[in-house]
C-alpha positions as CSV (number, residue, x, y, z in Angstrom):
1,X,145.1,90.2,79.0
2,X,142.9,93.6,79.0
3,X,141.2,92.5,76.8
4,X,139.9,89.2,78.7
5,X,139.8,91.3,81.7
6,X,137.5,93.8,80.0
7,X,135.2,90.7,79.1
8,X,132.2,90.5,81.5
9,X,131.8,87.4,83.8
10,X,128.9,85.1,82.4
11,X,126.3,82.0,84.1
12,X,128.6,79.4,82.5
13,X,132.1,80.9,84.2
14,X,130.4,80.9,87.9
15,X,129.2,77.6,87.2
16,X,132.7,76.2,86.3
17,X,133.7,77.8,89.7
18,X,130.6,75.4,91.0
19,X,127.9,78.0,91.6
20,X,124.2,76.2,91.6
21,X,122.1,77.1,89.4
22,X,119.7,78.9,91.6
23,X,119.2,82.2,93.1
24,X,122.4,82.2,94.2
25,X,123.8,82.7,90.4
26,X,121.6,85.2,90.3
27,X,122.3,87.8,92.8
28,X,126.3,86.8,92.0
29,X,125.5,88.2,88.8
30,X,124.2,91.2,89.4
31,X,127.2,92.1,91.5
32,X,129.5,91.6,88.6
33,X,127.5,94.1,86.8
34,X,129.1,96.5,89.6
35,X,132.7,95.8,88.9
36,X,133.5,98.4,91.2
37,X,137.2,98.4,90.0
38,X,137.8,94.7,89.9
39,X,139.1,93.2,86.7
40,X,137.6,90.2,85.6
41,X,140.4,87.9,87.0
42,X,140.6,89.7,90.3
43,X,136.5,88.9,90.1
44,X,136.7,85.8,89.4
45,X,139.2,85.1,92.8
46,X,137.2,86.8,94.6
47,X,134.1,84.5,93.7
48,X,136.5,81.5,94.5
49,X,137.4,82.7,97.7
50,X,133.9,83.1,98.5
51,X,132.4,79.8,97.7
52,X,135.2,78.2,99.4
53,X,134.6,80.3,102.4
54,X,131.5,82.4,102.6
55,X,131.5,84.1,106.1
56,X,135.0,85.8,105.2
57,X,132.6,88.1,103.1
58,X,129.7,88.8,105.6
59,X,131.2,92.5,106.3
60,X,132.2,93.1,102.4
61,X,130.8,96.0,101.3
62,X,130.4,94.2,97.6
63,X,130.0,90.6,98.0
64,X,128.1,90.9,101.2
65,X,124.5,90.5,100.0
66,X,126.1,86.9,98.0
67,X,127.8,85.9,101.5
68,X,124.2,86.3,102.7
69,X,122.6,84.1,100.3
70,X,124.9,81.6,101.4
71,X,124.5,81.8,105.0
72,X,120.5,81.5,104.5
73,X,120.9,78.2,102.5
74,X,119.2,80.0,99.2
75,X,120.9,77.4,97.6
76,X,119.6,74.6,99.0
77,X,116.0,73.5,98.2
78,X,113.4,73.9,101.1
79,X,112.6,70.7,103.2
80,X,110.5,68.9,101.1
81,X,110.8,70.4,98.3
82,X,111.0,68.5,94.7
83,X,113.1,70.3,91.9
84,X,112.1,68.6,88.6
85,X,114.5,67.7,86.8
86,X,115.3,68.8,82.9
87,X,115.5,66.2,80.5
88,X,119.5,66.0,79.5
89,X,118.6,66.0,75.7
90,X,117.6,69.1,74.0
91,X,115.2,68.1,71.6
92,X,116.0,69.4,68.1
93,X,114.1,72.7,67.1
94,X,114.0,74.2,63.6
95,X,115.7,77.4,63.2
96,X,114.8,80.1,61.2
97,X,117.1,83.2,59.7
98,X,119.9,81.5,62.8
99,X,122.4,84.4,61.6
100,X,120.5,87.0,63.0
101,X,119.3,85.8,66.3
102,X,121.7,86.8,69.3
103,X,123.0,83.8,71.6
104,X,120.8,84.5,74.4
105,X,117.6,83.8,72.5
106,X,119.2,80.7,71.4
107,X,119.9,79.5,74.4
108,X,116.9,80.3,76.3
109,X,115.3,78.0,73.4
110,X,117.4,75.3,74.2
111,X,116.3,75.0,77.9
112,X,112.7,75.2,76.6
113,X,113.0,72.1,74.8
114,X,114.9,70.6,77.9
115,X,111.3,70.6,80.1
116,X,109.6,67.2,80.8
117,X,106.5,68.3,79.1
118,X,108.1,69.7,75.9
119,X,106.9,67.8,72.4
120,X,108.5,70.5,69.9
121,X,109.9,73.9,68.8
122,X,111.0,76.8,67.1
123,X,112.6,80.0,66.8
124,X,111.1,82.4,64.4
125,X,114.1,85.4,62.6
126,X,113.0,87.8,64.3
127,X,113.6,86.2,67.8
128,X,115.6,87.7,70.6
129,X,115.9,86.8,74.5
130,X,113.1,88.0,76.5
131,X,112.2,86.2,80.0
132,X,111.5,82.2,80.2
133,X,110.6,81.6,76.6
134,X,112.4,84.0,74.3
135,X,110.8,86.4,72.3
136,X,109.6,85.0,68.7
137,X,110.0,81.4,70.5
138,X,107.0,78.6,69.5
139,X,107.1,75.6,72.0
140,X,104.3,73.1,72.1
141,X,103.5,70.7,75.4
142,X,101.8,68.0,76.6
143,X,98.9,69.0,78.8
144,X,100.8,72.0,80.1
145,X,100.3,75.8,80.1
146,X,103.4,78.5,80.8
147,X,102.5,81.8,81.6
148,X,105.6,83.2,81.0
149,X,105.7,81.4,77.9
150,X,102.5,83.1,77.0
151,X,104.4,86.5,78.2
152,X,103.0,89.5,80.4
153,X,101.3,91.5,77.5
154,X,98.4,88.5,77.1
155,X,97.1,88.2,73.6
156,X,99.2,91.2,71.9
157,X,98.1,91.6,68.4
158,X,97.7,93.7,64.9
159,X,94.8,94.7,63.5
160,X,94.5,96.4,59.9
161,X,91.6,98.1,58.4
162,X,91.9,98.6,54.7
163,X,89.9,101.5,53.4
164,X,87.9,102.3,50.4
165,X,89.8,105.5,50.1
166,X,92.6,106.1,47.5
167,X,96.7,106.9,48.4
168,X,95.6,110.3,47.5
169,X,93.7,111.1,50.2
170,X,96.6,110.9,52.9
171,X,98.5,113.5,51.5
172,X,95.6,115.5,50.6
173,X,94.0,115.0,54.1
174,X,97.3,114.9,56.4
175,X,96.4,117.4,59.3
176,X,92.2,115.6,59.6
177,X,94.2,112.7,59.9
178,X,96.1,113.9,62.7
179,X,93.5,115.0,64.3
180,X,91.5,112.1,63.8
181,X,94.5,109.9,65.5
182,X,94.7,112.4,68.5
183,X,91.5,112.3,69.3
184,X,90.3,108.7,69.1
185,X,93.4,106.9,70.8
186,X,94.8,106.8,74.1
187,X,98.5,105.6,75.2
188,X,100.9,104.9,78.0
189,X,101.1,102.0,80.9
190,X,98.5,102.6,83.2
191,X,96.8,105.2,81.4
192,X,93.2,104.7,80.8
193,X,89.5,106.9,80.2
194,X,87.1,108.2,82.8
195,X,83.5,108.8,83.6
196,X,81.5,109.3,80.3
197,X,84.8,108.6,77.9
198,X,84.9,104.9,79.1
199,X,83.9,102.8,76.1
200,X,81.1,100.0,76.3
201,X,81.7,96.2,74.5
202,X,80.2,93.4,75.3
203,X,83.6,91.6,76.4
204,X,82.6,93.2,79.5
205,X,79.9,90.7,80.4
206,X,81.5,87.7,79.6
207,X,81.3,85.0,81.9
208,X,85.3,84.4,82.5
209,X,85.1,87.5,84.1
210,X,83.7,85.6,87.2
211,X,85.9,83.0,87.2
212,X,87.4,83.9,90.7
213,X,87.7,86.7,93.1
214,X,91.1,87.9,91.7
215,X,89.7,88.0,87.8
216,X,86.2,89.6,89.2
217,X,88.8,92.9,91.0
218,X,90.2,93.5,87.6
219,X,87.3,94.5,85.6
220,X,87.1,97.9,86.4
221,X,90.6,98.2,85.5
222,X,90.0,96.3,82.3
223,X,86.7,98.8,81.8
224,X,89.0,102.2,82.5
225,X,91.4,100.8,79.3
226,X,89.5,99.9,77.1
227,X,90.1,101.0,73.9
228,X,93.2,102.1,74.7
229,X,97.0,101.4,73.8
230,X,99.9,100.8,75.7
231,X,104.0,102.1,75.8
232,X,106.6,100.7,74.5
233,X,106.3,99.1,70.6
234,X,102.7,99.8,70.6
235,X,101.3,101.7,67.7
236,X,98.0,103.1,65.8
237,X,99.0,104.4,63.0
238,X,97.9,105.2,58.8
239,X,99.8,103.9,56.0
240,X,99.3,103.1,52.5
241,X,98.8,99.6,51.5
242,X,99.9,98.3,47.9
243,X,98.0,95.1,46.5
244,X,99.7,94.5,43.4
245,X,96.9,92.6,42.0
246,X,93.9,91.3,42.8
247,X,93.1,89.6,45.8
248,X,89.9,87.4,45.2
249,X,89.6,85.9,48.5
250,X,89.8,89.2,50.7
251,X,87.6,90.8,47.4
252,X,90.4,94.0,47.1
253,X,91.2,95.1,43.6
254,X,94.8,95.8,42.6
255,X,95.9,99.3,43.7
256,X,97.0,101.6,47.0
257,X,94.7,102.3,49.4
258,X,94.4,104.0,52.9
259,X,95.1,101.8,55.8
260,X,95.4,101.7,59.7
261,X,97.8,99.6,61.4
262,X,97.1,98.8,65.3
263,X,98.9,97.5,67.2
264,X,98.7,96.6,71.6
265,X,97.5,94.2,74.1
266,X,95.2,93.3,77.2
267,X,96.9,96.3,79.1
268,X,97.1,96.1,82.8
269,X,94.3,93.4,82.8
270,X,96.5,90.9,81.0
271,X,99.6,92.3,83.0
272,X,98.4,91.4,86.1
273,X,96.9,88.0,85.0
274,X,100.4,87.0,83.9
275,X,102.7,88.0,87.0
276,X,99.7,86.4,89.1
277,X,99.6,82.7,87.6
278,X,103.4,83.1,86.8
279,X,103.5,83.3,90.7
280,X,101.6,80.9,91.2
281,X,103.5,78.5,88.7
282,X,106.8,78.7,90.1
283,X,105.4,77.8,93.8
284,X,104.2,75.0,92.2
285,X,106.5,73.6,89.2
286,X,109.8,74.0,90.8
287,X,112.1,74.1,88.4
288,X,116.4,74.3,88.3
289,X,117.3,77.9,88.5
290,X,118.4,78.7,84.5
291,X,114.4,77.3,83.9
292,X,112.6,78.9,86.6
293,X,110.2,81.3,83.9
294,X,109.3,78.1,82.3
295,X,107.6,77.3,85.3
296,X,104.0,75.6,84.2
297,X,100.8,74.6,85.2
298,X,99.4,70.8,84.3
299,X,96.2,72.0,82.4
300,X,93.9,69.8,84.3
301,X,94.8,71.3,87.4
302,X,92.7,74.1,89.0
303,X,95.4,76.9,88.5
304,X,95.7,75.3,84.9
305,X,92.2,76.0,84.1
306,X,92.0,79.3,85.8
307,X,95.0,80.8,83.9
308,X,93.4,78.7,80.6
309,X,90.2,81.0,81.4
310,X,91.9,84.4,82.2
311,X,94.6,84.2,79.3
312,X,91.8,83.7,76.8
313,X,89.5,87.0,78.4
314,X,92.6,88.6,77.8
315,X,93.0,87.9,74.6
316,X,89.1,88.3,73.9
317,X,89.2,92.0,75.8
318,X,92.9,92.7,73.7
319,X,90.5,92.1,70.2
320,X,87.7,94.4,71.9
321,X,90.4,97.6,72.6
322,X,91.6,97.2,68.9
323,X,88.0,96.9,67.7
324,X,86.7,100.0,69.8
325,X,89.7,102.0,68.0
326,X,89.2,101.0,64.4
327,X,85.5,101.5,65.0
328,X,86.3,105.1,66.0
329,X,88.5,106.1,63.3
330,X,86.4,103.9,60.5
331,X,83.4,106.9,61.7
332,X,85.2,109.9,62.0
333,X,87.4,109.1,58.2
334,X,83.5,108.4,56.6
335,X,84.9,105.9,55.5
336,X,84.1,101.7,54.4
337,X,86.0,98.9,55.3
338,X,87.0,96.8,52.9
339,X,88.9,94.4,54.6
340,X,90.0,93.6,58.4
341,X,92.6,91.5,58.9
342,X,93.4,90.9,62.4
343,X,96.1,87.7,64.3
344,X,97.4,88.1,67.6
345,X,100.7,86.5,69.4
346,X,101.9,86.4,73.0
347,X,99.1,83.4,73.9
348,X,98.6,79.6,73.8
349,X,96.3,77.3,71.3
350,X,95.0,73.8,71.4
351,X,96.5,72.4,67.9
352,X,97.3,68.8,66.6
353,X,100.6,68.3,66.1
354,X,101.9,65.0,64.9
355,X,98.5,63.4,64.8
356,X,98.4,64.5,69.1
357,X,97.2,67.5,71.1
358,X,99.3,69.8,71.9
359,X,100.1,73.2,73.7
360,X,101.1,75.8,71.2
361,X,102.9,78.9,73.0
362,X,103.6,82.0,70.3
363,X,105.5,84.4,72.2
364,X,106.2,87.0,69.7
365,X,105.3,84.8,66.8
366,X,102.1,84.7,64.4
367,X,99.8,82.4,63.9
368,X,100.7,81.1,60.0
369,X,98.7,78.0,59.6
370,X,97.6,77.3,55.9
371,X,95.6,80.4,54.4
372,X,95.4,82.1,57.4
373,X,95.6,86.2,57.0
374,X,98.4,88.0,59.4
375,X,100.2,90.9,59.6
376,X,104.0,91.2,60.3
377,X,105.0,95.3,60.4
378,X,108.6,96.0,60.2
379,X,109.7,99.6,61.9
380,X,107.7,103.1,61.6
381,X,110.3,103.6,58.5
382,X,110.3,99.9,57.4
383,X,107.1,98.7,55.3
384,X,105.1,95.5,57.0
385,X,103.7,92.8,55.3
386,X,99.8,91.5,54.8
387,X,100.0,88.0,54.6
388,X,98.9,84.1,54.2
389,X,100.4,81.3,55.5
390,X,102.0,78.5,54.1
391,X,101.2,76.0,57.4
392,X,104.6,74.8,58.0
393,X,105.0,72.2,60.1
394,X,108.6,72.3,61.1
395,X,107.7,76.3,62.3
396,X,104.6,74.7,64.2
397,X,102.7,76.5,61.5
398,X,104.0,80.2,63.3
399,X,105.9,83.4,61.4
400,X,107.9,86.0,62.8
401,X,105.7,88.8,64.8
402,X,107.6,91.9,63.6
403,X,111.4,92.5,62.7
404,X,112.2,92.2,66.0
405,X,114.8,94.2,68.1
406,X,118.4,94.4,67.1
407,X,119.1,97.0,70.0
408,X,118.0,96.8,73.7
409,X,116.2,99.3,74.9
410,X,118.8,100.9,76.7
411,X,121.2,100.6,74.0
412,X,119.0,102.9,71.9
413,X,118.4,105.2,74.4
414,X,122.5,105.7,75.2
415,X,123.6,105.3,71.5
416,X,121.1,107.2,69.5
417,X,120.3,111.2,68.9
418,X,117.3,112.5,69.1
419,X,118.5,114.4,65.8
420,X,119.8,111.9,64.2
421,X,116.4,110.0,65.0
422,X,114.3,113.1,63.5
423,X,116.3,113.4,60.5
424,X,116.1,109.6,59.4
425,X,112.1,110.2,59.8
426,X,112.1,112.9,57.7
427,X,113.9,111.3,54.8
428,X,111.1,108.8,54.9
429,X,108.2,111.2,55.2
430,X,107.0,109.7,58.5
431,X,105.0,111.9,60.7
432,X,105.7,110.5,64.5
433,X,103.3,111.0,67.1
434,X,104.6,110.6,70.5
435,X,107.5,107.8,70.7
436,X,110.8,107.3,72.6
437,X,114.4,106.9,71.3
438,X,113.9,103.1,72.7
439,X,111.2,102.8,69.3
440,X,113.5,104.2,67.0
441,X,113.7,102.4,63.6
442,X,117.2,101.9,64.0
443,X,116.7,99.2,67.0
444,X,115.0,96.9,64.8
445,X,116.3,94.0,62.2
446,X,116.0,94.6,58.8
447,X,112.5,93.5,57.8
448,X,113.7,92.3,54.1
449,X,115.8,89.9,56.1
450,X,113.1,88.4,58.3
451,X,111.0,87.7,55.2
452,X,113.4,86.1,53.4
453,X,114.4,84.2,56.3
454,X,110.6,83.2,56.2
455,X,110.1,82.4,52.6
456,X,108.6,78.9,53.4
457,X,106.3,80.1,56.0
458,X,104.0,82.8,54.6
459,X,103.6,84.7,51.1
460,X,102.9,88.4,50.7
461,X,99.9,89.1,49.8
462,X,100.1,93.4,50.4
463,X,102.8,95.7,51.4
464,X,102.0,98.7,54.1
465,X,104.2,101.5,54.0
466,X,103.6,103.6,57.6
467,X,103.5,107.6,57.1
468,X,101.8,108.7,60.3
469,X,102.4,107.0,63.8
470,X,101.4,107.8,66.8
471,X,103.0,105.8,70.4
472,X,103.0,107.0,73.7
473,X,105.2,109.5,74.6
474,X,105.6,109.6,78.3
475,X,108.4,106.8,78.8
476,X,105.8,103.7,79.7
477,X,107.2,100.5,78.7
478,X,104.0,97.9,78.8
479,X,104.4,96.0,75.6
């Protein structure tokens, strides 16, 4: 009996009680999260009690707020307003490395491919929940557009610069390179460059900027950050990159070179364009409660084409910050490129699928159509992968974006030590810049396992071993 008591209460147990699926679920939630001394039977009466008869609560000091909710009618729909309806089926979806990805991913897939305007999916092994589409989920549409299937951190991506400049020279070079990271990279949510520091790129005069008044207030915001990283998972950092034989096509002979690994977004620009059109979607595309982030925009509409417009700046001005940085450090190392490899995630493509048009949302997935280059990094201790994929249609021609997270956020930061943290670093010779417990190698999957979960989607072409990272270090979470 403790032992069920001890168990929280879920979505699915209020609905048996007959909670909508609405708002109301929500906030009845969020007060089980209190507990405040309740077992989860003596909860679950209470919840009873309080559907049955709502204004016995109205002076509770914990079920108030839900009592509330009730008396307002938040779970009725507004006078003429139009809930659209999910299709009962749940269209099949391909799943890849399914013994690693936590329930909540998988079902927030599931009510992806429940949407009217759904054609197909997948879920790529390093997937985990996230908000409306789950992270490392891949849905293509008819015609439609979903910001939060996009995701707030618009057009996120990796960008690798492989340098004519033997292994060697890191370990002969370590405290340049240092500096050379301090000095030509900037980190942290909201943090940005001033007066003469501000970077120039043409992305700045691109028309899209004008597309409306709200997109034309931003660019001074987008001008401050540019060429700068966020918080949270973002990175810049130098690693040593093995080709064990010769690459013709990317014209790299077999060996270790020096290498740097980036790794950010659009920033505040594409952080405001997504909770703006995701605003904007979900007064328009009503959807039942456990879909609301799904909310999207027909693609012909105006909204459709203004978010179409502003997603893709995004993603243009995301390529301009990583190019300003490799730029930077390509000058101050001396050094030539001999390869740049670059593929982004968190966005939407026009693609054919099945001989039609579709939609294609990568949230936390790489592009991985046939030949195409990507990158997939593991941790800071855990090597990432160059690579070329294999354009599989059952993966809607997508890979995995990274080893994804094994350990919220908040789990890391309660169950790890900054010790034990600092020791498992030094056993792999990683010099950390900056970074929170949250970033810690331990939150992540096992890499090894995502690849060869991903075996029919991309093959290695090089392996990138990190040895100096630099992250921010003041707490920001934009990722």
């Amino acid at each position: 009996m403790n032992n069920i008591n001890n168990k929280p209460i879920n979505g699915n147990d209020l609905i048996t009680l007959g909670y909508p699926e609405n708002e109301i679920l929500g906030i009845a939630l969020k007060i089980n999260k209190k507990r405040t001394g309740y077992t989860k039977t003596e909860m679950l009466e209470k919840y009873t009690q309080l559907l049955t008869s709502p204004q016995d609560f109205i002076e509770d000091k914990v079920f108030k707020i839900l009592a509330e909710a009730f008396a307002k009618g938040v779970h009725l729909p507004k006078e003429g307003e139009t809930i659209i309806p999910l299709n009962e089926e749940i269209k099949a979806f391909k799943i890849y490395g399914a013994e690693k990805i936590e329930d909540g991913a998988l079902e927030q897939m599931k009510v992806a491919m429940q949407l009217p305007v759904t054609v197909a999916g997948a879920l790529m092994p390093d997937a985990h929940q996230g908000y409306g589409l789950p992270i490392g989920g891949v849905l293509a549409t008819k015609n439609a557009i979903i910001p939060y299937g996009v995701g707030v951190d618009i057009g996120c991506r990796m960008a690798l610069s492989v340098y004519d400049l033997p292994s060697t020279h890191y370990f002969e070079n370590h405290d340049l390179l240092k500096n050379i990271l301090m000095k030509n990279t900037k980190f942290g949510a909201g943090h940005g460059f001033h007066g003469k520091y501000k970077a120039e790129h043409q992305v700045l005069d691109d028309s899209k900027f004008e597309t409306n008044s709200f997109i034309q207030n931003l660019k001074d915001k987008a001008w401050s950050q540019l060429g700068s990283s966020g918080g949270g998972n973002h990175f810049v950092e130098f690693g040593l990159i093995d080709f064990k034989e010769n690459d013709d096509k990317l014209n790299i002979k077999k060996g270790t070179y020096l290498a740097l690994l980036t790794h950010s977004g659009s920033r505040g620009f594409g952080a405001t364009i997504a909770g703006h059109y995701t605003q904007i979607a979900k007064d328009i595309c009503k959807l039942p409660y456990k879909a609301k982030n799904l909310a999207y925009l027909d693609l012909n509409s105006e909204a459709g084409q203004e978010y179409w417009l502003a997603m893709n700046l995004a993603g243009e001005y995301a390529s301009a910050c990583h190019e300003i940085i490799h730029q930077k450090i390509a000058k101050e190392l001396g050094a030539e490129i001999l390869a740049k490899i670059e593929n982004h995630h968190n966005f939407a493509w026009k693609e054919i699928y099945n001989n039609e048009e579709v939609i294609v949302h990568r949230k936390g997935a790489t592009p991985a159509s046939k030949d195409l280059m990507g990158i997939i990094p593991g941790s800071m201790t855990a090597p990432g992968f160059l690579v070329r994929g294999k354009g599989e249609e059952n993966a809607i021609n997508s890979a995995s974006h990274g080893a994804g997270r094994q350990m919220s956020r908040t789990q890391a930061i309660k169950s790890l030590s900054q010790n034990k943290i600092n020791d498992y670093l030094n056993d792999f010779g990683i010099t950390l810049i900056g970074g929170g417990k949250d970033e810690a190698p331990m939150a992540y999957k096992n890499i090894h396992e995502v690849m060869n979960a991903q075996q029919d989607l991309v093959d290695v072409v090089a392996t990138f071993t990190p040895k100096m990272v630099r992250m921010a270090d003041d707490g920001s979470k934009e990722d």
